[in-house]
Structures are given as C-alpha cells and as structure tokens.
C-alpha positions in Angstrom: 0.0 0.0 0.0 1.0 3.3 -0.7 2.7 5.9 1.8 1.9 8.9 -0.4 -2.3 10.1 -0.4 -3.4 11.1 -3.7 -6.6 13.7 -3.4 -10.3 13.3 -5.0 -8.5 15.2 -8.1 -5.4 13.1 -8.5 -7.3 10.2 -8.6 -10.0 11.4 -11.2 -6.9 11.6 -13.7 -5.0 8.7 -12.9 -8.3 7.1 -13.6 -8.5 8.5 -16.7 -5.0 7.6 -18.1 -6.6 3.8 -16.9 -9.2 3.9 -18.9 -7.4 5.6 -21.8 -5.1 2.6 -21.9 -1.4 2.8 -23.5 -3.2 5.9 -25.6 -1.6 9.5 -24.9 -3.8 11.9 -23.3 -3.1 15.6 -23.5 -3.1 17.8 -20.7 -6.2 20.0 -22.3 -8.5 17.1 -22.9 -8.2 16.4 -19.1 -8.5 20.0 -17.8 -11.7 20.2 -20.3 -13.4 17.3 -18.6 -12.8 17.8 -15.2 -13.7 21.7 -16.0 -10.5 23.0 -14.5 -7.7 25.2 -16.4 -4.6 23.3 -17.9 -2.2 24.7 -15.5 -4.1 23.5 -12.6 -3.5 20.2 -14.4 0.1 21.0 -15.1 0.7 21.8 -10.8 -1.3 18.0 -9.9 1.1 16.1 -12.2 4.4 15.9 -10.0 2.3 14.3 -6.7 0.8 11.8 -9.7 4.0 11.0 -10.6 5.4 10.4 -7.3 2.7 8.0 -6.2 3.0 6.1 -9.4 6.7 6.0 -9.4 6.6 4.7 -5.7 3.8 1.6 -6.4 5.9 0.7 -10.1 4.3 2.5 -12.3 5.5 3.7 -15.1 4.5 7.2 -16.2 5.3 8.8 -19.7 5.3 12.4 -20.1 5.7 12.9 -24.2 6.0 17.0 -25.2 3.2 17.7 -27.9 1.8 13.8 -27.3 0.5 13.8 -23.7 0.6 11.5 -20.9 -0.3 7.8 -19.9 0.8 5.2 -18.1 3.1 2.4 -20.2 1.8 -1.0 -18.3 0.0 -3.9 -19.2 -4.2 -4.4 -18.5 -3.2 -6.5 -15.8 -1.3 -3.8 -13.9 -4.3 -1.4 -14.5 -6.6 -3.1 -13.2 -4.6 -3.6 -10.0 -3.7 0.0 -10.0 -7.9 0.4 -10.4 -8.0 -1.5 -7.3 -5.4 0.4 -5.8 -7.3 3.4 -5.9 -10.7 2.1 -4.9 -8.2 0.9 -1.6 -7.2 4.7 -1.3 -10.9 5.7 -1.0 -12.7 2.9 0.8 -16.2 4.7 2.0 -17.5 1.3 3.3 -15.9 2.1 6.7 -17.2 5.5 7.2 -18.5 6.7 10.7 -22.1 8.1 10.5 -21.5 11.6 10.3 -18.5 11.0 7.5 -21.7 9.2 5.5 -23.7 11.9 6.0 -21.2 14.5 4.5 -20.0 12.3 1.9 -23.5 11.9 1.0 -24.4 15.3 1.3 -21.2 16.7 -0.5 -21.9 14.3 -3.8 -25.4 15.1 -3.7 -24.3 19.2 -4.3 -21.4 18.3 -6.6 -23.8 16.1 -9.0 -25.6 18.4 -11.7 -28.6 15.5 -11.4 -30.4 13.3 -8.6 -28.0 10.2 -7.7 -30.3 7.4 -7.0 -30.1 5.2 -3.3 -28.2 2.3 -4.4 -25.3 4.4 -5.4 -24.4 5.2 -1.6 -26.0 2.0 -0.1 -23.3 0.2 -2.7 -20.5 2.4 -1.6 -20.8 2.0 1.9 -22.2 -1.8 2.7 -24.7 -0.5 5.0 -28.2 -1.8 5.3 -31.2 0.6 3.3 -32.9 1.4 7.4 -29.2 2.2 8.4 -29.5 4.8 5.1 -32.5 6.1 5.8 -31.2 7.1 9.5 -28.5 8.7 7.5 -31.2 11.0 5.3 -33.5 11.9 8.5 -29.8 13.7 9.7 -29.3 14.9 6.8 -32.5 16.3 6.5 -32.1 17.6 10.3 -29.2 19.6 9.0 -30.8 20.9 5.4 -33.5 22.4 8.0 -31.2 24.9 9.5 -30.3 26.4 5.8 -33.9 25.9 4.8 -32.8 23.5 2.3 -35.0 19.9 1.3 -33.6 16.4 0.8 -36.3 15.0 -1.4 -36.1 11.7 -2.5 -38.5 9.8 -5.3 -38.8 6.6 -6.3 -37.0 5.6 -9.5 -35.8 9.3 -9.9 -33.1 9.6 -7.0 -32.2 12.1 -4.3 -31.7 15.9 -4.9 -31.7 19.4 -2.7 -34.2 21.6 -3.4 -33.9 25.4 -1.9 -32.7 28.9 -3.3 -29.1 29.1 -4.4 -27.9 31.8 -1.7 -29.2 28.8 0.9 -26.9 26.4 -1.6 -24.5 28.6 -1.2 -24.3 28.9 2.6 -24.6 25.1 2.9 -21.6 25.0 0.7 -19.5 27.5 3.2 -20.6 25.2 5.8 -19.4 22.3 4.7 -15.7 23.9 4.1 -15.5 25.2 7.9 -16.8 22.1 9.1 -13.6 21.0 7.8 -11.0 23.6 9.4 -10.7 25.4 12.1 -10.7 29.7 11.1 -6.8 29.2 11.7 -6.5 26.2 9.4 -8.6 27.8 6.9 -6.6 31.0 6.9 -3.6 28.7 6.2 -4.8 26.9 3.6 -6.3 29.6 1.7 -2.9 31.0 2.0 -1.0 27.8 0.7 -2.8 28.1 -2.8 -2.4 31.6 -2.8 1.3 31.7 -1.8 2.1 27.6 -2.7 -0.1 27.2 -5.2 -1.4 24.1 -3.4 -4.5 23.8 -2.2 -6.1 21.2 0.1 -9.0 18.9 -1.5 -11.5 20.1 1.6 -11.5 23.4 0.1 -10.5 22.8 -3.8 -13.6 19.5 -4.3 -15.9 22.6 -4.3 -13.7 25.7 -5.3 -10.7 25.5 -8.0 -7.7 27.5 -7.1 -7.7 29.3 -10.3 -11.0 31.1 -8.8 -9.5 31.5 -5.5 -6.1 33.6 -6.7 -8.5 35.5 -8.9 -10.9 36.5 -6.3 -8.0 37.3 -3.9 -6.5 39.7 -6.6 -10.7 41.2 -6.8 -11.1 41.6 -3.0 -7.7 43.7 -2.5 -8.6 45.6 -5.3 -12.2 46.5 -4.3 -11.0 47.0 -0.7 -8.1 49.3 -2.3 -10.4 51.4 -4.1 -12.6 51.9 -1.4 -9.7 52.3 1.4 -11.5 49.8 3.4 -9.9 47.5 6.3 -10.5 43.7 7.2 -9.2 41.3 9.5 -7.9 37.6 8.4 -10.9 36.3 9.5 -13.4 38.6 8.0 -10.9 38.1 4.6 -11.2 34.4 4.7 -14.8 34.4 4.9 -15.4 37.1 2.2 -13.0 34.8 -0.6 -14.8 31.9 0.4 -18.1 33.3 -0.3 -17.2 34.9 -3.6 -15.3 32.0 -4.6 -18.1 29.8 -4.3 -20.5 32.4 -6.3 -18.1 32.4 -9.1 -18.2 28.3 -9.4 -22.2 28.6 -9.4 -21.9 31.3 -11.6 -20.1 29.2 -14.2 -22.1 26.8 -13.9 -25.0 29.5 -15.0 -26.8 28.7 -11.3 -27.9 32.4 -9.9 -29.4 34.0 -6.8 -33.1 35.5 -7.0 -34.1 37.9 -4.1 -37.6 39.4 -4.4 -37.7 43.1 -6.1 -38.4 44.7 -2.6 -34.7 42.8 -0.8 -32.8 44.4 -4.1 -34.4 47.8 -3.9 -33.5 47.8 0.4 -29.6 46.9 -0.7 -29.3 48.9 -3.2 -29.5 51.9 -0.8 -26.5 50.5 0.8 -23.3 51.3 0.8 -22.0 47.9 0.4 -24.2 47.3 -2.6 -21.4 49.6 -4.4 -18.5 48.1 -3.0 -20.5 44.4 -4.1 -21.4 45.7 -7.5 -17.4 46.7 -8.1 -16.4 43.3 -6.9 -18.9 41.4 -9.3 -18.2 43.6 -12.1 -14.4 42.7 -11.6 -15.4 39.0 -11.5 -17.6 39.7 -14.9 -14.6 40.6 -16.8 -12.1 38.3 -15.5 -14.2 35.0 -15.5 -16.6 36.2 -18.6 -19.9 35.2 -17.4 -22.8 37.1 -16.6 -23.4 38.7 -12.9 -27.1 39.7 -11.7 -28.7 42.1 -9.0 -29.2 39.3 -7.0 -26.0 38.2 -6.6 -24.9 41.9 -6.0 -26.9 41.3 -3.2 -25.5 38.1 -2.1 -22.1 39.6 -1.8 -23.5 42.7 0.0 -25.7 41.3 2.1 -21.9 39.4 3.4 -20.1 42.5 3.7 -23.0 44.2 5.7 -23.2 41.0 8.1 -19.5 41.5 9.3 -19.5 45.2 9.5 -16.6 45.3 7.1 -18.1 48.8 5.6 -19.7 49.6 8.7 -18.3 53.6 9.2 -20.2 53.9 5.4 -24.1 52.3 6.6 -26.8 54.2 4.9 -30.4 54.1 6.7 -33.0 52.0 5.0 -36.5 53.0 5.0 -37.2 49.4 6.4 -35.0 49.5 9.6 -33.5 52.9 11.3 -30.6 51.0 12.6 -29.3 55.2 13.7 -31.9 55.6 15.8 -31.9 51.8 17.2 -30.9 52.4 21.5 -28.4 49.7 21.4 -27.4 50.5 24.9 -31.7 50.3 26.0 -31.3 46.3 24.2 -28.1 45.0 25.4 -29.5 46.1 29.3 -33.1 44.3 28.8 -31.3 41.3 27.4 -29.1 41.5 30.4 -32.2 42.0 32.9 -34.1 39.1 31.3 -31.1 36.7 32.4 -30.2 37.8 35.5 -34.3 37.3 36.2 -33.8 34.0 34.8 -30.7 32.8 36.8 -31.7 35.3 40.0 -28.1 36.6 39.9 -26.9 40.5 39.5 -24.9 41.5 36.3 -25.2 45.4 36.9 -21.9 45.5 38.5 -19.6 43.5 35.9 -17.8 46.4 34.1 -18.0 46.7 30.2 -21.1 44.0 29.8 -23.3 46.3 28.6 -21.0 48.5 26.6 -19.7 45.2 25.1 -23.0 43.5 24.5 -24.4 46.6 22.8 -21.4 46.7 20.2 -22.2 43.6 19.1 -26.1 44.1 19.3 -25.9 46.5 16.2 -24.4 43.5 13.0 -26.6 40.7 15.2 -29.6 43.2 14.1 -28.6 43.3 10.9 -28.1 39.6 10.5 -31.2 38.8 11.5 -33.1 41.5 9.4 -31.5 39.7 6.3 -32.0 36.1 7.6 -28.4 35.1 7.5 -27.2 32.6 9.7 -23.8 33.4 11.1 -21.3 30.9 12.1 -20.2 30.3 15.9 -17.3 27.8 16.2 -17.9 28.3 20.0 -21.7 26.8 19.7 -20.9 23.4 21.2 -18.8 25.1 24.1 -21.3 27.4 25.0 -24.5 24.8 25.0 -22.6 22.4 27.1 -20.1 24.2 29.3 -22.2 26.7 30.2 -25.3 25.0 29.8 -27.5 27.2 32.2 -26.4 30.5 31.1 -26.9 29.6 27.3 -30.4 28.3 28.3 -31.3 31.4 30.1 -29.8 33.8 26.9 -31.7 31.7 24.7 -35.2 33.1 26.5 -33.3 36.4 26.9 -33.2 37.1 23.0 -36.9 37.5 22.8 -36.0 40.9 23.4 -33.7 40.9 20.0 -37.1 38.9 18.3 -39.7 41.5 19.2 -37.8 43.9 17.2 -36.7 42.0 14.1 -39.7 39.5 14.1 -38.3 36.7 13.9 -36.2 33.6 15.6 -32.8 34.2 16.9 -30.5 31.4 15.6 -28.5 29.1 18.1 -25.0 30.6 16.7 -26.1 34.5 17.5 -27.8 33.7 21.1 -23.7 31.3 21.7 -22.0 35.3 20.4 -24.4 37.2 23.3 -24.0 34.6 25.8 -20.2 34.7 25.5 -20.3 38.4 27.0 -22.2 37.0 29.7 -19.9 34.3 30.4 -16.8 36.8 30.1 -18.2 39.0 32.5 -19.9 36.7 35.0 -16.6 34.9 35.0 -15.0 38.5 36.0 -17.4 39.4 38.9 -17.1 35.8 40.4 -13.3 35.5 40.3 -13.5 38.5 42.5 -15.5 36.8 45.2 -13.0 34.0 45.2 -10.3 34.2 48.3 -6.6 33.7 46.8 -4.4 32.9 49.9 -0.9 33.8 48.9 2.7 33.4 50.4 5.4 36.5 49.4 9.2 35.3 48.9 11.2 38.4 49.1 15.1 38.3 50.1 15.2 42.2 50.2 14.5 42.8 54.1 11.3 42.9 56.3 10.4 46.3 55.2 10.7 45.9 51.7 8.8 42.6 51.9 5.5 44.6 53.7 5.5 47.6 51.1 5.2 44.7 48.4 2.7 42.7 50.2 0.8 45.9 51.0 0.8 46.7 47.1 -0.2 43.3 45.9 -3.3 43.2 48.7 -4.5 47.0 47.4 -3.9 46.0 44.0 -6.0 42.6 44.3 -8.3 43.0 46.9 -9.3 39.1 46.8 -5.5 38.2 47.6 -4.8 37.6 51.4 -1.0 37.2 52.1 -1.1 34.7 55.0 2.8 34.8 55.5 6.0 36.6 54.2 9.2 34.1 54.1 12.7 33.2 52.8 13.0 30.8 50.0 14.6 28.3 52.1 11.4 28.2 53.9 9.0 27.5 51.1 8.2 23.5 51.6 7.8 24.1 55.5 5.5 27.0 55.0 3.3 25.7 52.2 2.2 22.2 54.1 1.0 24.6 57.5 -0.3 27.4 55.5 -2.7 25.9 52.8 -1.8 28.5 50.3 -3.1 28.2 46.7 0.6 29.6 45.1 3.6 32.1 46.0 4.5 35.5 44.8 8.3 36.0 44.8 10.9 38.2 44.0 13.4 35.3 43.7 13.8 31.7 42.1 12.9 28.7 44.0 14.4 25.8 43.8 12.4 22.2 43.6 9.2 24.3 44.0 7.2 24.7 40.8 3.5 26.8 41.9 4.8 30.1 42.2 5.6 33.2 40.2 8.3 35.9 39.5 7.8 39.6 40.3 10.0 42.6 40.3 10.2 44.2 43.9 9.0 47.5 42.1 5.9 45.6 41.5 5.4 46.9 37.6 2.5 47.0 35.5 4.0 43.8 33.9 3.9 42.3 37.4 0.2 42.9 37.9 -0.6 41.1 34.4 1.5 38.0 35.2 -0.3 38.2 38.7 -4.0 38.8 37.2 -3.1 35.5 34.5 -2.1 33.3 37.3 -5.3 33.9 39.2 -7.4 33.5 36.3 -5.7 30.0 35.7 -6.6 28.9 39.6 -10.2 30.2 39.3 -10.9 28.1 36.3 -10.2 25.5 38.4 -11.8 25.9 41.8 -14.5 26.9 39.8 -14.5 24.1 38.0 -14.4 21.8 41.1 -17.1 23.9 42.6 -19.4 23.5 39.8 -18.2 19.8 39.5 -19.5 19.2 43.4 -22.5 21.5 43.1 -24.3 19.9 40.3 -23.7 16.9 41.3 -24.5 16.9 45.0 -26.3 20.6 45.3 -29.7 18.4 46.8 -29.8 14.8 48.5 -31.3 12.7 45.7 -34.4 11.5 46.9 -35.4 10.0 44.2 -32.5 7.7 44.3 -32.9 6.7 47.5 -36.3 5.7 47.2 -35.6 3.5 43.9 -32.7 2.2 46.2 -35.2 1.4 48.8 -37.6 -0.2 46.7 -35.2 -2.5 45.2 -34.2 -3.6 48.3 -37.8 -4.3 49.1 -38.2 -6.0 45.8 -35.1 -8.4 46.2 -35.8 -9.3 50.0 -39.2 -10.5 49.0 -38.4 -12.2 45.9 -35.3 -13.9 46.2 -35.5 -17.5 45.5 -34.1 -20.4 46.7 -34.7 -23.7 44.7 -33.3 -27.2 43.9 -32.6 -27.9 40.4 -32.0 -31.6 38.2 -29.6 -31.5 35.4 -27.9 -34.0 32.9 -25.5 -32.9 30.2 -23.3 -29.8 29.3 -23.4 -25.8 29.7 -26.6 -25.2 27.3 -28.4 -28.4 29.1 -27.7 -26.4 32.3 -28.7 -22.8 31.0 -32.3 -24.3 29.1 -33.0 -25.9 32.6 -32.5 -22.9 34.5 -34.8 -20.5 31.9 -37.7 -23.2 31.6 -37.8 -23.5 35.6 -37.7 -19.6 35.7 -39.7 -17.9 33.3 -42.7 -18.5 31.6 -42.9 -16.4 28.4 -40.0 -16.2 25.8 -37.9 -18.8 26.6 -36.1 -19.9 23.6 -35.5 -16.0 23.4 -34.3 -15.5 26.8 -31.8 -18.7 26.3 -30.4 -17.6 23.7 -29.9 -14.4 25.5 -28.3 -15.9 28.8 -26.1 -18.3 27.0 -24.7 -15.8 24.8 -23.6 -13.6 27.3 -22.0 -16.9 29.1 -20.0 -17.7 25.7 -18.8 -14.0 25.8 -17.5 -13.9 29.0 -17.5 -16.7 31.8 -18.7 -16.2 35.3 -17.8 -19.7 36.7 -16.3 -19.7 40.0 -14.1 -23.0 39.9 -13.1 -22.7 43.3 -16.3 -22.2 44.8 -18.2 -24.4 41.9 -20.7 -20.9 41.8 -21.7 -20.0 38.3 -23.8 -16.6 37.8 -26.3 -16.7 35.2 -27.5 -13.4 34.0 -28.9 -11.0 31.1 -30.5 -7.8 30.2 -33.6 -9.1 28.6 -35.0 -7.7 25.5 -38.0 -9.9 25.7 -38.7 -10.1 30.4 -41.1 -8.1 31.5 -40.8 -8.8 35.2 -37.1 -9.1 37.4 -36.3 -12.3 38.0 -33.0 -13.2 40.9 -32.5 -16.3 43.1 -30.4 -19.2 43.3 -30.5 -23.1 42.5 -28.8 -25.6 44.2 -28.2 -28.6 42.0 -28.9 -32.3 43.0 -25.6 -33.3 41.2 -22.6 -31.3 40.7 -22.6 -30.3 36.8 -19.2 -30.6 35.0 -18.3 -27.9 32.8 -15.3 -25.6 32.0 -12.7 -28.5 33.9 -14.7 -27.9 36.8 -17.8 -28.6 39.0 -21.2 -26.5 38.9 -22.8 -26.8 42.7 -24.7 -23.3 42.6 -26.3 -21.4 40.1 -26.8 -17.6 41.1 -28.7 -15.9 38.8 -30.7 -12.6 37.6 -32.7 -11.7 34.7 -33.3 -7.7 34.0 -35.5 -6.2 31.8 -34.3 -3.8 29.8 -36.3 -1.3 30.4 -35.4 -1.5 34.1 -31.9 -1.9 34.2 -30.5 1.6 36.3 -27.5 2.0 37.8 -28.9 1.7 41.3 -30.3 -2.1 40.2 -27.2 -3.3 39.0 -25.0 -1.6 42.3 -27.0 -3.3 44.5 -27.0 -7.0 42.6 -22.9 -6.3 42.1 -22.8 -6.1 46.0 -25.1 -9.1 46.1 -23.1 -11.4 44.4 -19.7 -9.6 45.6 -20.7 -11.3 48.9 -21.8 -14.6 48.1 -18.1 -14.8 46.3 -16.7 -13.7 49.9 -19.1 -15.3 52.0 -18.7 -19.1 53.2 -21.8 -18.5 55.2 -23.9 -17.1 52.4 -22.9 -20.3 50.1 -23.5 -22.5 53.1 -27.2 -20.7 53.9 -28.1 -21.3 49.9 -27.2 -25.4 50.0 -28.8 -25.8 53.4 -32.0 -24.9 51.2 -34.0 -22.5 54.1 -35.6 -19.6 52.2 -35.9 -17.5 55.2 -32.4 -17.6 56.3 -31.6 -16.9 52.9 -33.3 -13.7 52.5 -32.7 -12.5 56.1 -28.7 -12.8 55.3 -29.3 -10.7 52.3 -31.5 -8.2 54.3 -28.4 -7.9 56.5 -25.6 -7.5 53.7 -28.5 -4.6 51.8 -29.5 -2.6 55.0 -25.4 -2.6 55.3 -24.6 -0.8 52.1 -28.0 1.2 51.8 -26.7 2.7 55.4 -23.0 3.4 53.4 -25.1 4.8 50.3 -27.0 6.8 52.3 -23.8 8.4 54.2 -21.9 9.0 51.0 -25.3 11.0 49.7 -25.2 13.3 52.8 -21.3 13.5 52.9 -21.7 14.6 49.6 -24.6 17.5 50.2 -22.4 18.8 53.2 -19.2 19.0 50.9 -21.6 21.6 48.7 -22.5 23.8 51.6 -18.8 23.7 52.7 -17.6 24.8 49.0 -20.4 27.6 49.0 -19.2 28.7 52.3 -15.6 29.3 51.4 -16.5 30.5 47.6 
C-alpha cells in the first residue's frame, strides 16, 4: 500500500489515463473534462508522478503527445484496485456518510439514485435512511430539502444563496478559522490547495478573487481582519463556481431595492463587475446582493451604513437592548450582572451586526456553539429566553450561533465578577528585608483585593511554609528551587507584574471553579429520588429472592435451558439464547467455589427475576464442578445504575461469603433472605452516608466560595 495520499482530483486523472489505456492523453483534454484550467493540471502532475513512481508504475510524459501510463491491462486493473483501496467509504463513521452523502449530492448536476451510496458503503437501506432523516435535520437549519423519489433519485431543493451557505458550511466544518486561513494562503502563496476546500472551489477562482477583493478594498480604502478576509473569498469564490455553472441568486424586487441603498451594494457591484470581466460570465442584482448582504453581516463597511426605509438601525438604543437582554437573564438565573464592568457596553457593540443579520435572515457561524451549549449549559439556556428581546424587534427567531456570540459576553463578565469573590491565599518570597517585603505585600493586597498574604518568608522556607499554611501559590521576588507553583515579580511591582499576577489567578479560578461547579451539580440536593428506587429494590429483592433445587444431565446449554424453563414463563427460547450468549462471551464460573452466575438484560422479560438453584448433582463444565447457580434476569427497560450496584454487591458477597454459600445449600428460604437483608440494609446505610457527605461538601464549598 501506498505511503503517499493522492486527493479526489489526482485520482480522477490517474483514472482516466486507466481507462485511456497505452493511448496518450493531453493535458487539455483532461482539464476540459474535469472543468479545470490546464495549468491547474500541469501543478497536480508531480504528486501523480510520485505516487506512481513509488507503487511501479510507469509514467510517460511525451511534449506535444501527452501523458499515460506504459503498463499492461493487468497492472491497471490492479492500479484500479489500488485506488478504490485509497478511497474505501464502506468504513465511514455516521457523520463522514452523511457528509460524503451530502457533499456528492451538491457536486452532482442531477439526482444520484439510493443504491449508489448503499453500494459504496455496505450499509443496510434502514441504516440509510437514518443517514437521510440527519441529513434532513441539517438541510432544515439552511432551509434547504432532501427530497427523495422513487425511480428518480435524491436531490436538494432550496434557493441558491441557501446552496451557497450550505456549501461554506461544509468547508468550515472542515478547518478550524486558523487552518482555513492557512490553507487559503498555501494556494495563494504555494499554489497548493487542500482537497477540503478545492472539491468545491478551483484554485484558479481563489487567486483570482484574492487579486478582486484587494482591489475592491483598495479602491474603497477599506480594512478587514484575516478572518473577516477568509470568509469574504470563500463566499465569492463559491459564487463564481455557481456562476459558471449558470446557477444564480433570485431575491424578491423589494430585498434588491433595500440593498441597493447601501453602501455595500457599491463596494459588491465593483467586486462582481471585476469577477464579470475576468471570468466572462454574466453577474445579476441578486448576486450583487448576495455579496453585499456578506459585507453588511461583518461590518466590514460599517463607518459607510446608509439608513433603510425598512429598519432605522441610527436611531436603534443599542445600549436600552443590550441592558433588557441582560435583565431578562439575571431574572432567569436570579443573579446580578449590573456591577460586571463593560457588559453592557460590550453586549451593545455587538447588538448592532446581530440586528442586521437577522433582518437579512443570515445565519452566522459560531465555532464556539458546542462550548457554550454544554459548558455553560445554564447561562446559554437562560440567553436563549433572553433574546426575545432581539425577536420582538426584528420578528423573527434568533439562531443558536447568534444567542452562543451574546452569551459569550455574559460568560466573560460573570466569570470576571465571580473571580472576584474567590479568596486567593498567597505566600510572598522576598530576600530584600522585612520592610521591603511589607510595602510589596501591601501593594499586591491593594492592587488585588481578593488576595490575602497569610505569611512573608525566605526561600529556604517555602516546603515548611506551604504544608502549614494551605496557600493556593507564591509571589516571589526570587527563584525557588524544587518548588514549581509560584511566580516571579519585580520588587518594584510593575504594571507587567500585575498582568503575570492577574493571569495566574485567572488560571486557579478556572479550576476551583470548576471543582465547585463539578461538586454543586452533582450533589447541590440529596437525591431523593434515588434513594427511594434504592429502597424499593431492596424491598423488591428481600421479597423475591429465591431459593430452589434444580436436576440437570449434560453440558453448559443443558444447564442454561433448565434454568430459563424452571424460571420464566414467556419467551424462553428467546431468553436462552440471550443468557447463554452472554455466558460464551465472557464466563462467570467460580471453579473454586463451583458458583456459576447466570444473568442478562432481557429484550423480551417483562418482570425481574434473581435467586439461586442448588443442583442435585454437581454439573461438570469448563474443567470444573457446577454446585450453585446464582442468577438474575433484568428487563431492559429496568436496568438503572442503582439495580445493578445493589446485585454487584449481592453477588460480591456470596463470592466472599462461606456463610452465604453455606445458607443457599442448606435450602432455608428465610435464612436466605434474612442474610441478604443484612448485607442490603449494610450498604443502603453506606449509600446513604456518602449521599449526605456529599450534600455537606456543597454547603462547605459555597461557604468558602
């Protein structure tokens, strides 16, 4: 197998030099069926050659001829193969599927039919159908449908800016802004591109729309960050591939007539005029618009904004919206935001290009989405509700990404005001004298009012005075030696000093906080409802335990059919097969104390079966002797954690209890079940301690924090 990775391109025209045979092929005829330029071509050749050269092939390159590779039909074929190796799909994790799928399905110019991907990834046709119900899930949020017919195939039908968008999404899915940044840059600066972004984009289009973008931005003396520069070439660089392909946006009359009073419909209209003369095809309003409605989302010509007759964004009290978006949370979470500095001069900055998104329906991208709705679950949920305030003026529904943007300045700032309340005890290390070593102490405690300097020491002290003083890290004016939690100031105390101070706080805040949060969610009430079910299942087993004799002739499945016919009633062949697979998996016979625990989580019990059998004759199985049979059937639909603790401690003690082994052969239920009442009530009692040792660890932590 090959060491070198040919991309989706590479392989299209090695594939074609197969099928062309020993027959030249010039470098034209390829570029005009793969609908690239010949020098795009000309730049994929050398990593063709390579991978051919390392796997034997041989490659001939003939000047006014063309190309092919000089080997037998044999050889081809295997080289065929070779390729089909390289890109294997069969093996693909759901959510590759889905993209694969959904990534063919908007290069193809006509419906591909369901046997195409249920042939190229060996998957069953439900298992596809899962696939299209995500897929579908996802065309929702760009108002795109998967439609699928019968005997026609399976196409996307929406508006071509919502193409479009899906399209951007995909290639960010792929990179992070960083990566994308880069890569844009490699075919700019490299001329090599990576297939994520070239399968949809050639990098013909890209260089050309970089050389457009400058220009316009030139022209209009207008400034952009990397970011806000990646994003606009991406966009432009997909219109131009629909473009060529003659696919165009349509807004409605009324949406062209609004831009056009915009600024950034000129900047657009000198950008697409550009990309009229230098890829000769024709440009419309609409996708004018497309491009402006792009600049006007990131604010790139945002000192320019003319008012629309629509929506007075100059008279809009940014300020007024930012504070009742604010209020509506801290209502939410009962907790006071009016004293974090900058939130609602921060907030109402980025109120004003959230307004404007929304007015033009565009759904913005938030690489921070996931972070937000799981890390900071509770203040996401309660900004979600908040945004109502942002939906009664634009009229309609705040995307996930724009309410993950606002709740980041709530984060930031609630962050800010709690690290205050957090008490930072603090040892100083100064070898400059007694007096020196106050003044900085005194500095440090004025500067940081939530530092407390429990102790000032020499650096031969530091071990010592760490272990008796419980200090969370040490400020000193020295090095110290085999010590590593502690950091270097100047005895001045600069401004430099008070940033290093200020970062190595913020680092132990994240993570007390996080091992206050950790503890408080967890254990912030007794759980009740645990207890009960722990209770109940006590009650249950106590009651229902049973103790019973059992005949068997034969091997290990003679044994396990015995024990399901004299157990359950309904099911049986179903519940055998069950039980003795999981015995084949993995065996749970005891040779030394001939105990063998039969068990399974049913699919087909309705009811919890547990007890034990004590067999006439000892059975002989795995080079040993069968005297006990322990077993439990769970339903499915019943199996919780606190069911399966409480039978693990179960049949934990009958493996370390002679007694309890002894109780079960001497055949007398009631002992039986009173032993077990013993060895429950004992770990319910533990359970229950570690519950309220738990709750008073969470009043503790709230105490202190």
């Amino acid at each position: 197998m090959s060491r070198i990775k040919v991309t989706f391109r590479q392989k299209q025209i090695i594939l074609m030099l197969i099928e062309n045979g020993n027959v030249p092929k010039t470098i034209k005829d390829i570029s005009i069926e793969l609908n690239v330029s010949s020098r795009t071509i000309v730049r994929e050749l050398p990593f063709i050659e390579k991978f051919l050269f390392e796997n034997d092939f041989k490659f001939i390159k003939k000047s006014g001829v063309g190309i092919f590779i000089d080997e037998s039909y044999d050889k081809l074929n295997f080289l065929k193969e070779l390729l089909e190796n390289e890109y294997s799909v069969n093996k693909l994790s759901k959510n590759n599927r889905i993209t694969y799928i959904l990534e063919s399905i908007l290069e193809s110019n006509s419906p591909i039919k369901s046997a195409y991907f249920l042939n190229k990834f060996k998957i069953s046709y439900s298992t596809f159908i899962k696939d299209l119900n995500s897929l579908k899930s996802i065309l929702k949020k760009f108002d795109l449908l998967l439609i699928q017919k019968k005997g026609f195939g399976i196409y996307i039908k929406g508006t071509e800016e919502k193409i479009r968008e899906i399209l951007s999404y995909l290639i960010y899915e792929k990179f992070s802004d960083e990566n994308l940044f880069l890569n844009i840059k490699n075919v700019l600066t490299y001329n090599y591109g990576n297939e994520g972004i070239l399968k949809f984009i050639d990098e013909d289009t890209i260089e050309l729309c970089d050389l457009i973008v400058n220009k316009a931005f030139d022209n209009f003396k207008l400034c952009f960050s990397e970011k806000v520069y990646v994003s606009l070439i991406i966009h432009l660089s997909l219109s131009v591939e629909r473009i060529k392909k003659k696919l165009y946006c349509d807004f409605k009359e009324e949406v062209l007539n609004k831009f056009k009073k915009y600024f950034e419909f000129d900047v657009s209209k000198f950008i697409m005029n550009e990309v009229k003369k230098e890829f000769l095809v024709d440009i419309n309003d609409s996708d004018i618009c497309y491009i402006a409605m792009h600049l006007r989302a990131h604010k790139i010509c945002e000192n320019n904004f003319k008012d629309s007759e629509d929506f007075d964004f100059k008279n809009l009290d940014k300020i007024k919206i930012a504070g009742d978006i604010v209020s509506k949370v801290e209502k939410i979470l009962n907790i006071y935001l009016g004293d974090c500095e900058g939130l609602i001069k921060n907030l109402s900055t980025h109120v004003g290009p959230a307004i404007s998104r929304l007015v033009m329906k565009m759904n913005i991208r938030n690489p921070f989405l996931h972070m937000m709705k799981t890390q900071y679950k509770e203040i996401f949920d309660a900004t979600y509700l908040a945004c109502e305030v942002l939906e009664n003026i634009v009229l309609c529904k705040v995307p996930e990404s724009e309410v993950a943007y606002i709740t980041m300045h709530i984060v930031a700032a609630y962050e800010s005001k709690m690290r205050l309340k957090f008490k930072f005890r603090v040892l100083v290390c100064c070898e400059t004298g007694v007096r020196v070593s106050r003044f900085l102490s005194n500095k440090i405690m004025k500067e940081f009012p939530n530092i407390l300097v429990v102790g000032i020491i020499p650096s031969s002290n530091v071990i010592y005075e760490v272990k008796n003083k419980m200090v969370d890290f040490i400020i000193s004016t020295v090095d110290i030696e085999n010590y590593d939690n502690y950091i270097k100031i100047n005895p001045k105390f600069t401004l430099k000093d008070i940033l290093v101070i200020n970062n190595k706080l913020e680092e132990i805040f994240k993570i007390k906080s996080k091992i206050k949060n950790t503890c408080y969610e967890k254990n912030k009430f007794i759980d009740i409802d645990c207890i009960n079910e722990m209770g109940n299942i006590i009650k249950f087993i106590e009651k229902e335990f049973q103790v019973k004799r059992l005949h068997v002739n034969g091997d290990l499945k003679d044994l396990i059919r015995e024990f399901v016919n004299n157990t359950v009633d309904v099911y049986r062949d179903e519940i055998y097969n069950e039980v003795l697979n999981r015995e084949l998996l993995s065996s749970t016979f005891v040779k030394e104390l001939g105990i063998i625990l039969l068990h399974t989580v049913s699919e087909f019990s309705e009811n919890i079966f547990i007890g034990s059998y004590f067999l006439k004759c000892n059975l002989n199985i795995y080079d040993g002797e069968v005297e006990i049979v322990f077993y439990f059937i769970i339903p499915k639909k019943l199996n919780t954690k606190t069911l399966r603790n409480i039978i693990g401690e179960l049949t934990s003690s009958l493996v370390k209890d002679n007694n309890f082994i002894n109780l079960i052969k001497s055949q007398n239920i009631y002992n039986v079940r009173k032993h077990i009442q013993n060895i429950l009530f004992n770990y319910y009692v533990n359970e229950l301690k570690e519950h309220i040792k738990n709750f008073e660890n969470v009043i503790s932590f709230e105490e202190e924090f």
